[in-house]
C-alpha positions in Angstrom: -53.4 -11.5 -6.6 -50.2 -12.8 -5.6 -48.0 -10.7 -7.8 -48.5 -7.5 -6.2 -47.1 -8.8 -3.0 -44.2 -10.4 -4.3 -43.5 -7.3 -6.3 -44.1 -5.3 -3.0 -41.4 -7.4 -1.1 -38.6 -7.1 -4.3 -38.8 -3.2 -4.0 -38.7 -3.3 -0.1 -35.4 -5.4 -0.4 -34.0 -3.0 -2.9 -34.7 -0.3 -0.3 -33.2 -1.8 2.5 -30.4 -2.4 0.6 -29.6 1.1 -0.4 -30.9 2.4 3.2 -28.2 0.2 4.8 -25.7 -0.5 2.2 -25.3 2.8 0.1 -23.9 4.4 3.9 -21.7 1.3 4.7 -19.6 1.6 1.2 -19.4 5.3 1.7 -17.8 4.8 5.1 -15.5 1.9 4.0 -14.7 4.2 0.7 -13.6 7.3 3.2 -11.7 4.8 5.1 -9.6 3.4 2.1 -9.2 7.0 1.1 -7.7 8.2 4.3 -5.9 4.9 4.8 -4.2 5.2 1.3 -3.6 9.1 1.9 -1.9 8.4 4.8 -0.1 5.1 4.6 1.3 5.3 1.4 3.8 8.2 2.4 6.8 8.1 1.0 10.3 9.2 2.8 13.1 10.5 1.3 16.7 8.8 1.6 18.4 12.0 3.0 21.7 10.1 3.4 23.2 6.7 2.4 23.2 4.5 6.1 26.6 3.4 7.0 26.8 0.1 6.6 29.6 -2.4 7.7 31.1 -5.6 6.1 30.3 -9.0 7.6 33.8 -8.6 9.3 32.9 -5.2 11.0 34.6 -2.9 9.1 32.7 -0.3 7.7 32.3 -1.0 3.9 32.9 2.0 1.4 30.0 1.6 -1.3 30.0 3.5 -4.3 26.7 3.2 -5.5 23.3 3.0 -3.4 19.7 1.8 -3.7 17.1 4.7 -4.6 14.7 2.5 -2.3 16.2 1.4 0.5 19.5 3.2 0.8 21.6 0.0 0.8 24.9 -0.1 -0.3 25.5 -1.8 -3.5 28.5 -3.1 -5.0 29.4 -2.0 -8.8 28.9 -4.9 -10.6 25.4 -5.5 -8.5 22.1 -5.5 -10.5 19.6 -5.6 -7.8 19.7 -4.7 -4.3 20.1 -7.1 -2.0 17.9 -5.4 1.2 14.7 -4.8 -1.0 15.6 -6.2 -4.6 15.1 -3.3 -6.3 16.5 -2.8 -9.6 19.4 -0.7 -10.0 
C-alpha cells in the first residue's frame, strides 16, 4: 500500500506550503502596499524655478512643464528636463 503514503506526503507539502507561504505573501503584500502609499507621493509645482540661459542670464520663459517645472520655450513640444508632453 504505497499510495496512502505518497498521498500522505502531497497533502503535507500543500500544508507546509500554506503554513509558510500564505504569511510570507501577506508580509511582502503589506510591504508593497505601504511602499506604494508612501512613495508614490506626488508634490505640487508651487512656483516655476528660475532658471538661467547657458550664458547666465536669467531666461524669461513663458510657458512651463506641469511635471517638472522647467521652462519651455513657445514653439517647444516636449520638455526638455523630463520629456513630458506639453
Amino acid at each position: 500500500m504505497m499510495g496512502g503514503g505518497g498521498l500522505m506526503l502531497v497533502f503535507g507539502l500543500l500544508f507546509m506550503l500554506l503554513l509558510i507561504g500564505l504569511p510570507v505573501l501577506l508580509i511582502v503584500a503589506i510591504a508593497a502596499g505601504v511602499w506604494g502609499l508612501t512613495g508614490r507621493r506626488a508634490t505640487p509645482v508651487s512656483s516655476p524655478p528660475a532658471n538661467s540661459g547657458p550664458s547666465g542670464q536669467a531666461a524669461s520663459f513663458t510657458r512651463y512643464c506641469s511635471h517638472c517645472g522647467q521652462g519651455l520655450q513657445t514653439d517647444w513640444t516636449h520638455c526638455p528636463q523630463c520629456g513630458a508632453p506639453n
